[in-house]
MARNU-359324 format. One record per residue (C-alpha): chain; residue in three letters; residue number from 1; y, x, z. Coordinates in steps of 0.5 Angstrom, whole numbers, plus 500, padded with zeros to 3 digits. Layout:
REM residues N
<r kette="A" rest="ALA" nr="NUM" v="Y" u="X" w="Z"/>
...
END
This chain:
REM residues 259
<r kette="A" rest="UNK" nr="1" v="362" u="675" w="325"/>
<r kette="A" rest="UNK" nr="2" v="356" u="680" w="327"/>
<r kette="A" rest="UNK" nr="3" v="351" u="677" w="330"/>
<r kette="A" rest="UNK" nr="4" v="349" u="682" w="335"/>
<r kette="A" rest="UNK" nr="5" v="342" u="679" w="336"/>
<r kette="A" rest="UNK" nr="6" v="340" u="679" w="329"/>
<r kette="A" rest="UNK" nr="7" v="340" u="686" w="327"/>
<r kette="A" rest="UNK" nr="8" v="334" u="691" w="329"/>
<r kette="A" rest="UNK" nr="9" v="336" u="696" w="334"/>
<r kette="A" rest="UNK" nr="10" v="335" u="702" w="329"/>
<r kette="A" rest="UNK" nr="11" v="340" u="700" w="324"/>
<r kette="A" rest="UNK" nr="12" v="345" u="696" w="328"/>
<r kette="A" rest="UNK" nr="13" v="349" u="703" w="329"/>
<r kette="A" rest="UNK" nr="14" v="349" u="703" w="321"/>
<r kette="A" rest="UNK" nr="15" v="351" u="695" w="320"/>
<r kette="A" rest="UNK" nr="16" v="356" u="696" w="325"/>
<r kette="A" rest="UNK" nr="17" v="360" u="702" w="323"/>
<r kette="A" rest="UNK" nr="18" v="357" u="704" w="317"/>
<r kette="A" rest="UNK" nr="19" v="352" u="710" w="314"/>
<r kette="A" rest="UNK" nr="20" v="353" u="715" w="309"/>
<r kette="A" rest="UNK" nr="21" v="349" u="716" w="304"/>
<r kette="A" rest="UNK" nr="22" v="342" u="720" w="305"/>
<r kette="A" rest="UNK" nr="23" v="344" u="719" w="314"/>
<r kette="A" rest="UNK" nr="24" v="336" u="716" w="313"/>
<r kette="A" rest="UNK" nr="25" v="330" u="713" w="309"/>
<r kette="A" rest="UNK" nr="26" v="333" u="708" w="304"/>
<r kette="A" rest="UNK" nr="27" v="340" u="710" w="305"/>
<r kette="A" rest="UNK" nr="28" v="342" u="712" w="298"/>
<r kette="A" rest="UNK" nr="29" v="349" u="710" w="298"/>
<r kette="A" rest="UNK" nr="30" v="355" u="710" w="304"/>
<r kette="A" rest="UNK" nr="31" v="356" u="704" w="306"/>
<r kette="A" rest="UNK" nr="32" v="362" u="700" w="310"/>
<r kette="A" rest="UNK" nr="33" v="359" u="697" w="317"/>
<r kette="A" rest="UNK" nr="34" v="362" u="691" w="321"/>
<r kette="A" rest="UNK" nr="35" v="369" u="695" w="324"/>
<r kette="A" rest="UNK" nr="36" v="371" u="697" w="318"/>
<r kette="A" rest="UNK" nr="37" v="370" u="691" w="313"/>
<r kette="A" rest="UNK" nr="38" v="375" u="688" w="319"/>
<r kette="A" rest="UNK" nr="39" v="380" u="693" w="319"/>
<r kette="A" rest="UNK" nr="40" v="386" u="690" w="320"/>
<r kette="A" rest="UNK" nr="41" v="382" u="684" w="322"/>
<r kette="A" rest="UNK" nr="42" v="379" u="679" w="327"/>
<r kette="A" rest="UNK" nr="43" v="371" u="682" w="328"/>
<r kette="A" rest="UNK" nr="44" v="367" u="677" w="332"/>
<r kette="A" rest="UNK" nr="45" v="361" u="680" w="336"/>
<r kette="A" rest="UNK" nr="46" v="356" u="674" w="337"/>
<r kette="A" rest="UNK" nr="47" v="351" u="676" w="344"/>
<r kette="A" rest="UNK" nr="48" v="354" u="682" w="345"/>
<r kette="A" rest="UNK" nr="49" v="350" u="682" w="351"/>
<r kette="A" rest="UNK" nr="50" v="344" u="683" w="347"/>
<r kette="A" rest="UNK" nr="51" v="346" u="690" w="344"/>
<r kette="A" rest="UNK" nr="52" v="342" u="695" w="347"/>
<r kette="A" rest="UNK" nr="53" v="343" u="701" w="352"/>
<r kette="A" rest="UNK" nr="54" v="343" u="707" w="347"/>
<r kette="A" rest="UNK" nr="55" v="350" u="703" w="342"/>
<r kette="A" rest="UNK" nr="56" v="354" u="701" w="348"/>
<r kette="A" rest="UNK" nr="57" v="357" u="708" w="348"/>
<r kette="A" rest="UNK" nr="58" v="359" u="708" w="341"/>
<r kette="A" rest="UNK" nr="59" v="361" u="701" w="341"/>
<r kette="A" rest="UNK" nr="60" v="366" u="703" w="346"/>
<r kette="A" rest="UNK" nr="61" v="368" u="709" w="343"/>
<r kette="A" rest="UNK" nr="62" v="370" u="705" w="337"/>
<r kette="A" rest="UNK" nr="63" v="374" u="701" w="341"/>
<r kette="A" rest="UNK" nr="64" v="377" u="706" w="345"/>
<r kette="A" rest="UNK" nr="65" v="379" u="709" w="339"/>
<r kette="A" rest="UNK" nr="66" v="380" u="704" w="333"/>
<r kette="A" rest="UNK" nr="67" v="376" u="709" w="329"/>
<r kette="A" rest="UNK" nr="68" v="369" u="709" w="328"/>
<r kette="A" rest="UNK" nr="69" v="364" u="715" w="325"/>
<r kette="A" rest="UNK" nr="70" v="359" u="712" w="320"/>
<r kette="A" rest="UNK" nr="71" v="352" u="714" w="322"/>
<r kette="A" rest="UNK" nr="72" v="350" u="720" w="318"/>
<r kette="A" rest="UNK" nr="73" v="358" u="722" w="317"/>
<r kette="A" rest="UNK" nr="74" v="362" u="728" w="320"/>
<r kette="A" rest="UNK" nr="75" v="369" u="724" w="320"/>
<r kette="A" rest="UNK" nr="76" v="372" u="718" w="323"/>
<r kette="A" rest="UNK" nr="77" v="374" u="713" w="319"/>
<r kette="A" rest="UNK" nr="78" v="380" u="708" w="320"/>
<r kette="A" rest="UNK" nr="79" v="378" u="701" w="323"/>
<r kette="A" rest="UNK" nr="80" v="384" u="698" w="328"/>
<r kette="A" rest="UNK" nr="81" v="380" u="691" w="329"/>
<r kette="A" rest="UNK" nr="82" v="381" u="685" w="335"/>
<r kette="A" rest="UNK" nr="83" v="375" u="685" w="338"/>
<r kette="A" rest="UNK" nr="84" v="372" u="677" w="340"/>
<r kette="A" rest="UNK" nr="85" v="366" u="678" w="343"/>
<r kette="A" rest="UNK" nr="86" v="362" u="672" w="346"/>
<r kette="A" rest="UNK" nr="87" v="356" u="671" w="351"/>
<r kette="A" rest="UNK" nr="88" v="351" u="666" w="355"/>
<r kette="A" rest="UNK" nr="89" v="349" u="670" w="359"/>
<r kette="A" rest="UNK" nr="90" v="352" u="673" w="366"/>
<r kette="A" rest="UNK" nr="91" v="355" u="680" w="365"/>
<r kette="A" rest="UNK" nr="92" v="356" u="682" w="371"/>
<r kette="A" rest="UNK" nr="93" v="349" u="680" w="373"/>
<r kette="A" rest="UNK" nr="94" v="347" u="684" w="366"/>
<r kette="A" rest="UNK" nr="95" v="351" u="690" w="370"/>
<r kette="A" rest="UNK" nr="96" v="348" u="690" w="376"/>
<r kette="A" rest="UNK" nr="97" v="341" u="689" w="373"/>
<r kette="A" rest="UNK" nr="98" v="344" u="695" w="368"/>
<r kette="A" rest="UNK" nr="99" v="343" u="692" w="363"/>
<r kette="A" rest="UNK" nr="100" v="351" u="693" w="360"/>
<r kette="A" rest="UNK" nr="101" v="355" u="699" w="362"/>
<r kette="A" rest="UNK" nr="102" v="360" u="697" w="367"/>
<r kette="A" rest="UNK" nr="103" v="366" u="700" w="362"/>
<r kette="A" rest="UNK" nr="104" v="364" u="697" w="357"/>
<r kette="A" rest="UNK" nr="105" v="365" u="689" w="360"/>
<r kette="A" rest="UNK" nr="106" v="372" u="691" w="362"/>
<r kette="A" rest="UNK" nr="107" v="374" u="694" w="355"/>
<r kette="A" rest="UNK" nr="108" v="372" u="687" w="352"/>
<r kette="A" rest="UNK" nr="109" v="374" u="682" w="359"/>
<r kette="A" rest="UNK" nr="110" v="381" u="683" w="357"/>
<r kette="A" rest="UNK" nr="111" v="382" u="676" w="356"/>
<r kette="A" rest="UNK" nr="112" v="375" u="671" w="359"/>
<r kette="A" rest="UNK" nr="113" v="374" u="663" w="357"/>
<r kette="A" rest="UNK" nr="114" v="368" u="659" w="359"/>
<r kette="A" rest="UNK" nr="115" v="365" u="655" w="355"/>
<r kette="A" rest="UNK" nr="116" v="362" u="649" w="358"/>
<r kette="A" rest="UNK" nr="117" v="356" u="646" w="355"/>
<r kette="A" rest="UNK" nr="118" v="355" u="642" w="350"/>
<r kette="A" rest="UNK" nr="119" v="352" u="636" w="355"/>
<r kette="A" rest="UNK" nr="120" v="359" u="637" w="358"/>
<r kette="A" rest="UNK" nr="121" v="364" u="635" w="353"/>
<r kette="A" rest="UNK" nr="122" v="361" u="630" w="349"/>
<r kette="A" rest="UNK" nr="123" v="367" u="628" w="345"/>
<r kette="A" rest="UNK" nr="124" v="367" u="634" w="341"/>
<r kette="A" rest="UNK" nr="125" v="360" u="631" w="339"/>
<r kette="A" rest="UNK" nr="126" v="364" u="627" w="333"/>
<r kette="A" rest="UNK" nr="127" v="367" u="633" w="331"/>
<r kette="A" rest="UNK" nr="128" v="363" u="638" w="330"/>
<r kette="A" rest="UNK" nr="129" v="358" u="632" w="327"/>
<r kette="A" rest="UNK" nr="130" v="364" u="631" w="321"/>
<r kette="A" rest="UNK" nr="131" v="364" u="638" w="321"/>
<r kette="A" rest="UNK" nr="132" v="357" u="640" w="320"/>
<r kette="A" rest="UNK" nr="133" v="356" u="634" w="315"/>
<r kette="A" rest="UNK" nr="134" v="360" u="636" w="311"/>
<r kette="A" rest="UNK" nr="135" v="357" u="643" w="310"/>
<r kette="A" rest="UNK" nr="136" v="350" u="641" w="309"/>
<r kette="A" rest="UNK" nr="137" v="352" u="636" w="303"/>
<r kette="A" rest="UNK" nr="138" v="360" u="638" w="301"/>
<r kette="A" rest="UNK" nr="139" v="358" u="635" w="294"/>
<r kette="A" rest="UNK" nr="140" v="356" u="628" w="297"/>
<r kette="A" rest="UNK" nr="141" v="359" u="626" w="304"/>
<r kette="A" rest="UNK" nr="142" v="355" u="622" w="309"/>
<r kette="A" rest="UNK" nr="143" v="358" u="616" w="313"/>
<r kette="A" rest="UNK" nr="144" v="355" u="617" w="321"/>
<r kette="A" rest="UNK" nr="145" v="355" u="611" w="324"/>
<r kette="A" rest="UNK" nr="146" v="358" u="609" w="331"/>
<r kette="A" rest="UNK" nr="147" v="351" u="608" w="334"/>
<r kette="A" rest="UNK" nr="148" v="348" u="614" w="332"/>
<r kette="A" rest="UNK" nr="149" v="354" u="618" w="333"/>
<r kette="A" rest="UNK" nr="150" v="354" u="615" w="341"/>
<r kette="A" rest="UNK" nr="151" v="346" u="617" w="341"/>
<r kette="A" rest="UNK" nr="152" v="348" u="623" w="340"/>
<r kette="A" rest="UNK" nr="153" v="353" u="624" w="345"/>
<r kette="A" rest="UNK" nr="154" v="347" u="622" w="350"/>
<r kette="A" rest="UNK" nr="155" v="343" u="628" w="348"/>
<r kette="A" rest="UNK" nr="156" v="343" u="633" w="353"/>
<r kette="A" rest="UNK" nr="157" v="343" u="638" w="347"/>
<r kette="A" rest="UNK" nr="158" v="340" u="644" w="352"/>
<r kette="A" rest="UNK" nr="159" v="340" u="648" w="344"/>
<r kette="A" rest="UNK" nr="160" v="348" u="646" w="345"/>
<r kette="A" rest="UNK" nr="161" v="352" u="646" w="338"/>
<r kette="A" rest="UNK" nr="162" v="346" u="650" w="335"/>
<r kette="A" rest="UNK" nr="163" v="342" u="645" w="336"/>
<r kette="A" rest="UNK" nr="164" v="346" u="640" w="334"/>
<r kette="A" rest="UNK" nr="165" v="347" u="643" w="328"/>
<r kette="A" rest="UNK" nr="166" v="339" u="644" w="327"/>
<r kette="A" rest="UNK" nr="167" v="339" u="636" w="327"/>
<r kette="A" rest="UNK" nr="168" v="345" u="635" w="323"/>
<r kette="A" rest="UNK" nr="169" v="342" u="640" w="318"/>
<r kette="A" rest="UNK" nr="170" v="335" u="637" w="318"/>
<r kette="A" rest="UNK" nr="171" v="339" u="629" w="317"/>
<r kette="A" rest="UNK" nr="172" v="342" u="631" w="311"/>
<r kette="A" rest="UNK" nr="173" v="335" u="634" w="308"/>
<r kette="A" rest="UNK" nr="174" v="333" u="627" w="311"/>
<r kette="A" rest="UNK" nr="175" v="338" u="622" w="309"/>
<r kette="A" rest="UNK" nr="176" v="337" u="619" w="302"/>
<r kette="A" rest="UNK" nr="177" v="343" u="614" w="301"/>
<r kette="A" rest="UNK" nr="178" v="350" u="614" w="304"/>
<r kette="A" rest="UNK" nr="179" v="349" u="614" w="311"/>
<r kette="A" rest="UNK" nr="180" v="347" u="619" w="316"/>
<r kette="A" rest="UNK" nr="181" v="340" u="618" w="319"/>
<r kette="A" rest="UNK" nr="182" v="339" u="621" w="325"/>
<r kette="A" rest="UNK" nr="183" v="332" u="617" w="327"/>
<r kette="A" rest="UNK" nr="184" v="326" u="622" w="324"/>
<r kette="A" rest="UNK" nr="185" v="331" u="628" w="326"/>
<r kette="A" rest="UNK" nr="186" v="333" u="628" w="333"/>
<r kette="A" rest="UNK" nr="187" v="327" u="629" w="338"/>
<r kette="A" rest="UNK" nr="188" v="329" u="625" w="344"/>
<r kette="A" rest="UNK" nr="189" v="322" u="627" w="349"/>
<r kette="A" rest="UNK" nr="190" v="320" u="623" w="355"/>
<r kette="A" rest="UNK" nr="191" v="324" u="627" w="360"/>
<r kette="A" rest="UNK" nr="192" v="319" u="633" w="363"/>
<r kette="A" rest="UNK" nr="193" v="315" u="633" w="358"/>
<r kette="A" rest="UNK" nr="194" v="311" u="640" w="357"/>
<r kette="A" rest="UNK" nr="195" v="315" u="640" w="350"/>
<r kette="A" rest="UNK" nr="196" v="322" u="639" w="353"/>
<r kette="A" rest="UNK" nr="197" v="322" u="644" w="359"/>
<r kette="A" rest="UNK" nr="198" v="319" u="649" w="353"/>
<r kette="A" rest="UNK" nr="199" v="325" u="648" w="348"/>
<r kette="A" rest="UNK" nr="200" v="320" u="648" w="342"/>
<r kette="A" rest="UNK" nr="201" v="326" u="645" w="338"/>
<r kette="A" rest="UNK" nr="202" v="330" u="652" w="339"/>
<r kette="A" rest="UNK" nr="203" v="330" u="658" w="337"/>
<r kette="A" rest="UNK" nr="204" v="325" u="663" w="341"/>
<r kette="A" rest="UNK" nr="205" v="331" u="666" w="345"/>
<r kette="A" rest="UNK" nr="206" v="335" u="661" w="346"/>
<r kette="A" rest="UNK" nr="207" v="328" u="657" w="349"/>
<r kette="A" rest="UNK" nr="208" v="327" u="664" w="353"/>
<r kette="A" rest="UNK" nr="209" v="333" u="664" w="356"/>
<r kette="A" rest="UNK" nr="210" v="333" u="657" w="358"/>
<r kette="A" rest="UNK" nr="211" v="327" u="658" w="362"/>
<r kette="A" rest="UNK" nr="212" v="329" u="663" w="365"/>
<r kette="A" rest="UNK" nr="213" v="336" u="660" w="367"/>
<r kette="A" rest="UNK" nr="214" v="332" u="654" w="370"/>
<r kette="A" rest="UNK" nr="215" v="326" u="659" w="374"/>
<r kette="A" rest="UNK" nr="216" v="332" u="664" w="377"/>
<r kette="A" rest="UNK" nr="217" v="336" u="657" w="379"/>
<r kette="A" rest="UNK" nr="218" v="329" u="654" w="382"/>
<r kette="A" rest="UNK" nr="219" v="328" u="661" w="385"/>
<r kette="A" rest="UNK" nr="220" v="334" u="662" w="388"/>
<r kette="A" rest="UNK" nr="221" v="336" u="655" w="391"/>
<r kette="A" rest="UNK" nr="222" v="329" u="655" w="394"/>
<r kette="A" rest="UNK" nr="223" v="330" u="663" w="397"/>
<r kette="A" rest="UNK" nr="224" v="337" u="661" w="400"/>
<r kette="A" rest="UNK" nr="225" v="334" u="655" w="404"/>
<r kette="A" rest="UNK" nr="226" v="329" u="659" w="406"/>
<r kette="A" rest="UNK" nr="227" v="333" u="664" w="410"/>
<r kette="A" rest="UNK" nr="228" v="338" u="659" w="412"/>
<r kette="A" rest="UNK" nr="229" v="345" u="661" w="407"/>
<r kette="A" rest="UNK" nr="230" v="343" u="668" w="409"/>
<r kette="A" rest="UNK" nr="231" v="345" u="673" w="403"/>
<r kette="A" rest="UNK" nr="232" v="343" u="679" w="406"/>
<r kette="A" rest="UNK" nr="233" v="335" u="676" w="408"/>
<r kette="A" rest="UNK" nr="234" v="335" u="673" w="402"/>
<r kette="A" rest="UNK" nr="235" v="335" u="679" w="398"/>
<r kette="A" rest="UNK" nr="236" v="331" u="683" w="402"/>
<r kette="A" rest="UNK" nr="237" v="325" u="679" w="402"/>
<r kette="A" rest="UNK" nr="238" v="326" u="678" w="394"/>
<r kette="A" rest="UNK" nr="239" v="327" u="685" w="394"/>
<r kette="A" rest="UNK" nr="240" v="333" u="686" w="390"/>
<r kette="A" rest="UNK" nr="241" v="341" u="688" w="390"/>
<r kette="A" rest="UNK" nr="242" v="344" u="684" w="395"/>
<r kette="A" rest="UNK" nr="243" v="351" u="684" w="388"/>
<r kette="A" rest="UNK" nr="244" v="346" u="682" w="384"/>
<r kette="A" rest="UNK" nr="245" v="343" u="676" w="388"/>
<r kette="A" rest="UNK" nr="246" v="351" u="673" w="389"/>
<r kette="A" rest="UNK" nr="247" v="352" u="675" w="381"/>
<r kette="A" rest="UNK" nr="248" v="345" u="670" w="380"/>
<r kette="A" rest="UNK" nr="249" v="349" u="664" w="385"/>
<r kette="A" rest="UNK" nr="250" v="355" u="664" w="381"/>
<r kette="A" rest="UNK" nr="251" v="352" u="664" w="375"/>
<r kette="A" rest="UNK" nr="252" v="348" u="658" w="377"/>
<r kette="A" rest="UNK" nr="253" v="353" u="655" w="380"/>
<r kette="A" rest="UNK" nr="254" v="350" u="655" w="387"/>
<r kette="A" rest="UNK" nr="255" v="354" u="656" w="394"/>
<r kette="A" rest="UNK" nr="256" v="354" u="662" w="397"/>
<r kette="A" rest="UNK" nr="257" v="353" u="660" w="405"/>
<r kette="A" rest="UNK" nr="258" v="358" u="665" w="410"/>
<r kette="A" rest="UNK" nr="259" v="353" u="669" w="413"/>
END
């Protein structure tokens, strides 16, 4: 797995295709990248979306031609990898948005799978627990309990599996005998409280992107009913692509009205 989001834009050519030695300050030996530790294999690209504008080309590149040619270096090297990307957000809004090369996404688009949110399938919750349970204390199982694992699947979890593996993480850290005690790890806030509508239990760009999403859907469904459905005036007056604003409606999952 290669998190996308996670490495500095100056070094993310370097950690996904490699580098050879002397290619730049600190680079005293080559080193394999990502593409080619997964030749033959499965390459994971979690957030692809957040990959900058200046590695997308490369990174199409080394699709296109199952090779990669490591910073610094004069030859391609070898690197025949499956590509599995993931994303939350809207691609086809990011290209509009000309944020991610529109040939990029159709390299990668070959086959789409939506992943609905945690809140929407809580009967994977019991599961997942298990799972994390399990990899935060292997060395002494904890029993979860019917009522707190039926608190759980009530959690809206806006964080989804990451926040629910943040709870578990912080309940195995808490729990003292043999069972799992969720009550000092989950936060259950008073709807609307200025802390939930922040995200203060997430990451700062997964409670970014959770503000965002929440403005752009307020925004939008206000600005439709302003102009009565109508796309065209709708986009004018909030001054932008009239492409970009249906790819807003189909990813907040508004209606689009006939004009």
């Amino acid at each position: 797995m290669f998190d996308c989001g996670a490495v500095p834009d100056e070094l993310i050519e370097s950690a996904l295709f490699g580098h050879v030695r002397g290619a730049f300050t600190g680079a005293v030996t080559d080193r394999r990248g990502a593409f080619e530790e997964a030749d033959g294999g499965t390459l994971f690209l979690d957030e692809i979306d957040q990959l900058s504008t200046a590695v997308q080309p490369a990174l199409l590149r080394a699709l296109d031609k199952q090779s990669v040619r490591p910073v610094g270096g004069a030859a391609y090297a070898r690197a025949s990898v499956r590509v599995v990307a993931a994303t939350n957000r809207n691609l086809r809004a990011e290209i509009a948005a000309k944020q991610f090369r529109e040939d990029l996404y159709y390299r990668v688009a070959v086959v789409r799978m939506m992943v609905p949110p945690l809140r929407d399938r809580p009967e994977d919750i019991p599961l997942l627990v298990e799972h994390f349970v399990h990899q935060f204390r292997p060395d002494r199982p904890l029993t979860v309990g019917k009522a707190d694992l039926e608190r759980l699947q009530r959690h809206p979890f806006p964080g989804n599996a990451r926040e629910l593996r943040n709870v578990i993480e912080r309940a195995c850290a808490l729990s003292r005998g043999t069972a799992l005690v969720i009550d000092d790890a989950l936060e259950e806030r008073p709807a609307g409280g200025a802390a939930d509508a922040l995200g203060l239990d997430l990451p700062f760009k997964e409670a970014k992107a959770k503000v965002v999403d929440s403005f752009e859907r307020g925004y939008i469904d206000a600005l439709l009913k302003r102009h009565e459905g109508n796309l065209s005036a709708a986009a004018r007056a909030a001054d932008i692509d009239r492409k970009h604003l249906r790819e807003l409606l189909r990813k907040h999952g508004l209606r689009e009205s006939s004009e």
